[in-house]
C-alpha positions in Angstrom: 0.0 0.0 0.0 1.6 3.1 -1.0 -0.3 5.1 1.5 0.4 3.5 4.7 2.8 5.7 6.0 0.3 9.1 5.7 -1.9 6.9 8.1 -1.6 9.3 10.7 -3.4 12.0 8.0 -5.8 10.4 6.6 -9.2 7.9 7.8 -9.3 4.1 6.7 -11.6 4.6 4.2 -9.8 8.0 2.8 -6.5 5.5 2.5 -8.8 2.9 0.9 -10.0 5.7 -1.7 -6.1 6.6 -2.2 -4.5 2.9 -2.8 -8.0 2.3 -5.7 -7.4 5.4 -7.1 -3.4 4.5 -7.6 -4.3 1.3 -8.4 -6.8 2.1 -11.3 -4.6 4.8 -13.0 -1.3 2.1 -12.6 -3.5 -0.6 -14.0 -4.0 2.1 -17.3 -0.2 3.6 -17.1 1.3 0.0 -16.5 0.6 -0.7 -20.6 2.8 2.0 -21.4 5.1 0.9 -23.4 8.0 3.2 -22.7 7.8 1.6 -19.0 10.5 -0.9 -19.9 12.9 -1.3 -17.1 12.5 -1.5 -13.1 14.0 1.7 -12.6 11.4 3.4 -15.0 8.6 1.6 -13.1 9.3 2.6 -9.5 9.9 6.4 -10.5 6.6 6.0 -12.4 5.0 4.9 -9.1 6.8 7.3 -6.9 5.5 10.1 -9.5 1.7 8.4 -9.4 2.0 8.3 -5.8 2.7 11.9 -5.2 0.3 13.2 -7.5 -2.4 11.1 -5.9 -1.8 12.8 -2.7 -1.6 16.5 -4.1 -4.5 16.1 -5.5 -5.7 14.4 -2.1 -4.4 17.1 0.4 -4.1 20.2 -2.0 -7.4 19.9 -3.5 -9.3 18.0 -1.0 -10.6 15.5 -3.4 -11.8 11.9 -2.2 -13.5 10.1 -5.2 -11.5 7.6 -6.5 -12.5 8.5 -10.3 -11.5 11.9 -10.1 -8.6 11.7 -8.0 -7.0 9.1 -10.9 -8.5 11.3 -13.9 -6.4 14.3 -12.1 -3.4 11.8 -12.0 -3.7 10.8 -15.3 -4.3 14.8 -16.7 -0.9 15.9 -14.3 1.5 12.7 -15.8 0.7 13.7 -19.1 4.4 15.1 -20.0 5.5 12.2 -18.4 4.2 9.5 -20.5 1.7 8.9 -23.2 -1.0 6.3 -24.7 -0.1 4.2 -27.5 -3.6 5.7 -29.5 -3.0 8.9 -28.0 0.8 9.6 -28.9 1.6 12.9 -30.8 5.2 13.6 -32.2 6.3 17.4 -32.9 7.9 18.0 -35.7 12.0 18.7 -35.5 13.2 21.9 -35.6 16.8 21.5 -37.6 
């Protein structure tokens, strides 16, 4: 559980509504394909994990859906759908 140790912040059921909501938007992220070694993974999850709680303690949300759609919105630069990827042009 990547919430345990903000026990003393947050309710059961507010640390129940965290670990879904990292565990929905990992379940979508985990498919990217640019996730390709371990040290990619666990900085992923380190960066899931902190946006989950901004969102959390910042913004005071608690639904599970919209805490992982605000997850998903703030690791955009970060990493991108297969259907979803966009390449820029280079500038020579």
């Amino acid at each position: 559980m990547p919430f345990q140790q903000y026990a003393p912040f947050f309710g059961p059921e507010e640390l129940k509504t965290l670990t879904a909501a990292f565990d929905a938007t990992w379940q979508e992220l985990s498919a990217n394909p640019d996730l390709t070694t371990e040290d990619k993974i666990v900085l992923m999850k380190k960066k899931l994990a902190h946006r989950i709680l901004v969102s959390a303690t910042a913004g005071g949300v608690r639904d599970r859906e919209t805490l992982k759609e605000q997850a998903l919105r703030s690791l955009g630069g970060d990493f991108r759908l297969r259907d979803e990827q966009t390449y820029a042009p280079e500038v020579a």
